[in-house]
C-alpha positions in Angstrom: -11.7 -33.8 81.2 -12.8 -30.5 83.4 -14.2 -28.1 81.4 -12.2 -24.5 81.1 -15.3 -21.9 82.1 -13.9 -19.3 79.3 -14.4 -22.5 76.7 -18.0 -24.3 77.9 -18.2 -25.8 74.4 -14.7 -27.5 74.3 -13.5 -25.7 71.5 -10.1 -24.8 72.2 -9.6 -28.4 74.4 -10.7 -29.9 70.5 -7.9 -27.9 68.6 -5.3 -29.6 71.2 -6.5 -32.7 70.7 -6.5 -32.6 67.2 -3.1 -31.7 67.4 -1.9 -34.8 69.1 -3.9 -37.1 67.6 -2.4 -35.7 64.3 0.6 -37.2 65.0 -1.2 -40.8 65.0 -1.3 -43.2 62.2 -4.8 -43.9 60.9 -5.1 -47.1 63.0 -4.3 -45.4 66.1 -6.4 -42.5 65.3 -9.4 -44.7 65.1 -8.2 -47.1 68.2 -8.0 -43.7 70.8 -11.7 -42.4 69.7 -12.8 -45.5 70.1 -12.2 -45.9 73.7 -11.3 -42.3 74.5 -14.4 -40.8 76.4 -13.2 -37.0 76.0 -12.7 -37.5 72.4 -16.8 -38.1 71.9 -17.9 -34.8 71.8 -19.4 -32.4 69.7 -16.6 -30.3 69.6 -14.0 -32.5 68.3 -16.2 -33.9 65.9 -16.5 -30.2 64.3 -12.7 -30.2 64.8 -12.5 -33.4 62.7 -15.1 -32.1 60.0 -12.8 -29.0 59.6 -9.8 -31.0 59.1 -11.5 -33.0 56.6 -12.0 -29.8 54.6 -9.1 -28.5 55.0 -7.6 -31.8 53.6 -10.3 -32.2 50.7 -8.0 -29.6 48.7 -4.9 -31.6 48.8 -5.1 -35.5 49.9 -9.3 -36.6 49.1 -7.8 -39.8 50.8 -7.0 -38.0 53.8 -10.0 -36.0 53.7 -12.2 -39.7 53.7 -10.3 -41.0 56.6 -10.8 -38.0 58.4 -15.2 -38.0 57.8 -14.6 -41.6 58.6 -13.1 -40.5 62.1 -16.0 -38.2 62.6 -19.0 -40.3 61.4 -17.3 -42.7 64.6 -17.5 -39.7 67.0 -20.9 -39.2 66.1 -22.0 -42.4 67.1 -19.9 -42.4 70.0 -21.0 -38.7 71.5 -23.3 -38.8 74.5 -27.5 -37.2 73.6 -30.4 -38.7 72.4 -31.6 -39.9 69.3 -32.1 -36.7 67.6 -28.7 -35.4 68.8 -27.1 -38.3 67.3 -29.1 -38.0 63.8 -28.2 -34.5 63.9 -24.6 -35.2 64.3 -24.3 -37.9 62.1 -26.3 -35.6 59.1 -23.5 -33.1 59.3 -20.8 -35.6 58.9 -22.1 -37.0 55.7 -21.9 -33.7 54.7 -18.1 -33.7 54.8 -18.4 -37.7 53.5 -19.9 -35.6 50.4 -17.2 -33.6 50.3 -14.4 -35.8 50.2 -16.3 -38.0 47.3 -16.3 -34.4 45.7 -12.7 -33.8 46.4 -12.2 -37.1 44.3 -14.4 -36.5 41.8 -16.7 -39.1 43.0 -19.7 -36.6 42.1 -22.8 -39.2 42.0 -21.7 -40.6 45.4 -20.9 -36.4 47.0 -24.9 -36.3 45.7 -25.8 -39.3 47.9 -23.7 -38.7 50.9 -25.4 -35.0 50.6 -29.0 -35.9 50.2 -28.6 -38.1 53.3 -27.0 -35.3 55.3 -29.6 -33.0 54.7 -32.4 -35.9 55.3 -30.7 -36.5 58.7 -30.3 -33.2 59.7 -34.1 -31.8 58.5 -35.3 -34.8 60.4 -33.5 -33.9 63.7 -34.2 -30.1 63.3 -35.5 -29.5 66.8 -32.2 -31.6 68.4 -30.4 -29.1 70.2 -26.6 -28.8 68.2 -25.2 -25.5 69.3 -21.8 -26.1 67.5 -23.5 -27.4 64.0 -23.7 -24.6 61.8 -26.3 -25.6 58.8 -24.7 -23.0 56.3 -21.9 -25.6 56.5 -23.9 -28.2 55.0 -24.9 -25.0 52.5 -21.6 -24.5 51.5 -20.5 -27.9 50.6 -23.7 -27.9 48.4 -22.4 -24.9 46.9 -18.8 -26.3 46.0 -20.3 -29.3 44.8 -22.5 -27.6 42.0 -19.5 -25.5 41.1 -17.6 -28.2 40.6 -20.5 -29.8 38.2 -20.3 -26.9 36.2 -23.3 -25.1 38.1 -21.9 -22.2 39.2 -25.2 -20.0 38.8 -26.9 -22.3 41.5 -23.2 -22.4 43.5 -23.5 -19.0 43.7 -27.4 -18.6 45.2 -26.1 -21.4 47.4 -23.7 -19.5 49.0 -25.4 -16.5 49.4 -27.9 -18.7 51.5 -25.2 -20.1 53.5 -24.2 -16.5 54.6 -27.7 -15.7 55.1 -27.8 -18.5 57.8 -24.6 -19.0 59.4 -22.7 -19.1 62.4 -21.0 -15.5 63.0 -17.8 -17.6 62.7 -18.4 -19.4 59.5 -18.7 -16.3 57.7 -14.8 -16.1 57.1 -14.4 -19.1 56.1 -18.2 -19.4 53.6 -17.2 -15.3 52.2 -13.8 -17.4 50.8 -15.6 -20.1 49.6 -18.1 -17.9 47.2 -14.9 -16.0 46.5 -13.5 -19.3 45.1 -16.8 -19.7 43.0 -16.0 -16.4 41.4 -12.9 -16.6 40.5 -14.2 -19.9 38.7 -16.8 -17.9 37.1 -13.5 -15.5 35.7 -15.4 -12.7 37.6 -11.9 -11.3 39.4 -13.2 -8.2 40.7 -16.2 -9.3 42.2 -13.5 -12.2 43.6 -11.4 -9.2 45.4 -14.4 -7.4 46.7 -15.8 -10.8 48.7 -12.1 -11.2 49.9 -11.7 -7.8 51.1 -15.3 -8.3 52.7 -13.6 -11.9 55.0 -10.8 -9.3 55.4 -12.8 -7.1 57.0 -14.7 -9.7 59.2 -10.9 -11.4 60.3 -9.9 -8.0 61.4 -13.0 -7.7 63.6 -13.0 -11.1 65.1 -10.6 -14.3 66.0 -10.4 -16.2 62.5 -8.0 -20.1 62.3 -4.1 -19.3 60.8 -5.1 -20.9 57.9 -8.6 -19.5 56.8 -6.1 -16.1 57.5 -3.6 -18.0 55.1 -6.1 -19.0 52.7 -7.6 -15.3 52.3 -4.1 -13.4 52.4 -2.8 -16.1 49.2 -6.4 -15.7 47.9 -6.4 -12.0 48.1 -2.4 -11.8 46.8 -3.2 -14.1 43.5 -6.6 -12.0 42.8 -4.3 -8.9 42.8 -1.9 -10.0 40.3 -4.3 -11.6 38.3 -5.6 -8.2 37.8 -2.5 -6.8 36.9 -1.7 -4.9 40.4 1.4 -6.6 41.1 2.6 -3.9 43.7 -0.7 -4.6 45.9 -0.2 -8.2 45.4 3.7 -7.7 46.8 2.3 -5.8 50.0 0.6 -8.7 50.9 3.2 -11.5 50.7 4.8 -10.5 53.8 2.3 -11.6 55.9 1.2 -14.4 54.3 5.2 -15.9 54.3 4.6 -15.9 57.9 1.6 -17.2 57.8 2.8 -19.7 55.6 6.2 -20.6 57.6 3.8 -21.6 60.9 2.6 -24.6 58.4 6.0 -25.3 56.2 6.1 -27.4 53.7 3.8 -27.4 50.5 2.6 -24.1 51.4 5.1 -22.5 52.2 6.6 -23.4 48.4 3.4 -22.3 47.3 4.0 -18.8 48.7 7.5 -19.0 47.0 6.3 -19.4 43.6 3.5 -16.8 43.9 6.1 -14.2 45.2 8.5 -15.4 42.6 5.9 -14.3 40.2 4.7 -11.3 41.8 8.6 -10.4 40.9 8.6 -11.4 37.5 5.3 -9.0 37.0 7.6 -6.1 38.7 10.2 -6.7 36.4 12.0 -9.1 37.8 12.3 -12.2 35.3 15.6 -14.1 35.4 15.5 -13.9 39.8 11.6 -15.0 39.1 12.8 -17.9 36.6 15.7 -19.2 39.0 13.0 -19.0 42.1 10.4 -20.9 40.5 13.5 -23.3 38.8 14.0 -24.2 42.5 10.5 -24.3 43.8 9.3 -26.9 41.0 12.7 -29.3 42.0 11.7 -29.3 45.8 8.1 -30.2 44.7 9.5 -32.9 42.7 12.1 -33.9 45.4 9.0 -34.6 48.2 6.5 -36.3 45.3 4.7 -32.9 44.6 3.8 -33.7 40.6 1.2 -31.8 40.0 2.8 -28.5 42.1 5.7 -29.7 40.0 3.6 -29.0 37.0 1.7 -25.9 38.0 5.3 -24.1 38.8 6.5 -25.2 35.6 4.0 -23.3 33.5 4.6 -20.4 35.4 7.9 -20.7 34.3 6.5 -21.2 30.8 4.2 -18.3 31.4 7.2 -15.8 31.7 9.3 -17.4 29.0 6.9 -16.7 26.5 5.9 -13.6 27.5 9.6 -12.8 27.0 9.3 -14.6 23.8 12.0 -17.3 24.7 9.6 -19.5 22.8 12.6 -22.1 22.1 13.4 -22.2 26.0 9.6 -22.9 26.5 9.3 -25.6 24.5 12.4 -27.5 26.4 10.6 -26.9 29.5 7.4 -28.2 28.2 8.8 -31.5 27.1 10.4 -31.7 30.2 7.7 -31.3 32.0 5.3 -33.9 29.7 6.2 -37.1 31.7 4.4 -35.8 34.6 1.9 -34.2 33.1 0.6 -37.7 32.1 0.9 -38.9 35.9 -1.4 -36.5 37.0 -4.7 -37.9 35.8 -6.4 -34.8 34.6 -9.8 -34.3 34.6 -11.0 -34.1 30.8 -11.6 -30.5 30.9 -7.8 -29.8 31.9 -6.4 -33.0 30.2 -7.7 -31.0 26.6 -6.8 -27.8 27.9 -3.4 -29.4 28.5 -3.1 -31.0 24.8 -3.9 -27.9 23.0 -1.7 -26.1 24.6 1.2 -28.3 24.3 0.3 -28.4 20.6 0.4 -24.9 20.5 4.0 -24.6 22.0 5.2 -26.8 19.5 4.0 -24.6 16.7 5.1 -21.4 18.2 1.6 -20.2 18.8 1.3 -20.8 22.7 0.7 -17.5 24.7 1.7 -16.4 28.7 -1.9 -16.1 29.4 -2.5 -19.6 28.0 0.1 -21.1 30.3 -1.2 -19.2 32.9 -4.5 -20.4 32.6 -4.0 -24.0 31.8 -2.0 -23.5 35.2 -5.3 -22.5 36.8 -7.0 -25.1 35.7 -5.0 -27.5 37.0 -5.2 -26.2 40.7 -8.9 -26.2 40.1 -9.2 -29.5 38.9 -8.9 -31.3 41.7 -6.8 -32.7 44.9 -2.9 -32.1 44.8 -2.0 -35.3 44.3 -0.7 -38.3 41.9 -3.5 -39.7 39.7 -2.8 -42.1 36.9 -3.6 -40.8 33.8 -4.1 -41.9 30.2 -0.7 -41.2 28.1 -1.1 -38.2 25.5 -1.8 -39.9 21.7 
């Protein structure tokens, strides 16, 4: 494949393949890198790693199948020895992360101290597009995840000591994330207005935009500026239609809520009525749920404690499909327990809601049925 001059990495040549080969089953995936020359590059394999990210926060299946695909380019890429380690010690990196994704932390720790044996091994192997804040950052989520959060953060403030001018988008969002985790929301909106600062001054992915305009819209409302939070959702809608689907029904419910906070209840309760059956219609359950107890959220600050409680039950049979981690799962019971007494709060939906997008891939778990 001839080179474009503008592109001597490949870069832009990797993002088109990525998008045809995205239209591939699995099987066929694997069957055109294995005997397709200009898919053994660098580049692409950095394409694949990315994808495998982005799919860690929805599908950990998809994100495994996707490190899989990489870990084959890297032993397929042309370079010596120390190229190949090098290679190879980044994609277990992203192996890590999808074992993370799943909650599989013993085997992220593995896959991760075998990245960075590889890759301090082949340190003098020249890489130019493997950025070692990457393998920083997936460190970073990984402790976060464990509960680590002080050591998260000092991780990430080494990854954006040492990376790639354009990583720095996408590691500022990732210690933003860790923030927000830590219930620190205003330190949160200053590190997204920071990425906001470094997309306006540089080329930045659609959805690393996406990600920081629906990061940067939730922060605002969380922090009770629901009329900063509306000026933002213009944007991201677009933003959001170029990808479709699950996101853009994301963007519905947020702005559905950003309506509710502006006064707007029974259009925000009808909105988010609708958003939570198209989630269930396409096998969404755990958006399902997380739209529901924003519907719950709004009922009881309303003090329609009668119609919360219908909704809750409604909603129980798929809360025990989602197979809750045991932090959320008893965040979940109590809270239920306290709808039935007439106790339950909006901010206790609200946060139980958060804590199910934090708790792990978008996706349907078995779970242990409520006693």
């Amino acid at each position: 494949v001839e080179r474009d001059p503008a592109d001597p990495f490949g870069v832009a040549l990797a993002e088109a393949q990525w998008r045809r080969l995205a239209k591939r089953t699995a099987e066929q995936r694997a069957l055109i890198i294995e005997h397709g020359r200009e898919y053994q590059t660098e580049a692409f394999l950095v394409q694949i790693c990315n994808e495998s990210e982005h799919a860690a926060a929805d599908r950990a299946g998809d994100a495994m199948h996707l490190a899989e695909l990489a870990q084959r380019v890297a032993a397929l890429a042309p370079g010596s020895n120390g190229q190949r380690a090098r290679r190879t010690g980044y994609v277990w990196a992203f192996v890590a992360n999808s074992h993370r994704a799943a909650h599989r932390f013993p085997l992220a720790d593995a896959a991760l101290s075998l990245a960075r044996g590889l890759f301090a091994e082949s340190a003098g192997a020249e890489c130019a597009l493997l950025d070692p804040s990457r393998l920083i950052d997936l460190e970073a989520r990984l402790r976060c995840d464990q509960g680590s959060t002080t050591e998260a953060l000092k991780l990430h403030q080494q990854a954006l000591e040492n990376c790639h001018p354009q990583s720095r988008v996408r590691l500022l969002i990732s210690r933003a994330d860790t923030f927000e985790r830590c219930g620190e929301s205003l330190r949160t909106l200053d590190t997204l207005r920071e990425a906001q600062t470094e997309i306006s001054e540089g080329r930045a992915e659609p959805r690393l935009q996406r990600r920081l305009e629906w990061r940067l819209a939730s922060t605002l409302l969380l922090l009770d500026r629901p009329k900063e939070a509306e000026a933002r959702l213009a944007n991201l809608h677009i933003l959001a239609a170029e990808e479709g689907g699950p996101a853009l029904l994301r963007v519905r419910c947020l702005k559905a809520r950003v309506g509710a906070a502006l006064g707007r209840s029974a259009e925000a309760l009808e909105e988010l009525a609708r958003v939570r059956q198209e989630f269930a219609a396409i096998q969404r359950p755990v958006d399902a749920v997380i739209v529901g107890l924003y519907e719950t959220e709004i009922l009881l600050r309303e003090d329609r404690s009668a119609k919360a409680r219908t909704l809750v039950r409604a909603l129980r049979p798929s809360f025990e499909s989602l197979g809750l981690q045991p932090e959320a799962l008893g965040a979940y019971r109590r809270f239920v327990a306290a709808v039935e007494r007439e106790a339950a709060t909006g901010i206790m939906a609200r946060d139980l809601a958060k804590a199910i997008e934090q708790s792990g891939p978008r996706q349907h778990r078995s779970s242990p049925p409520l006693s």
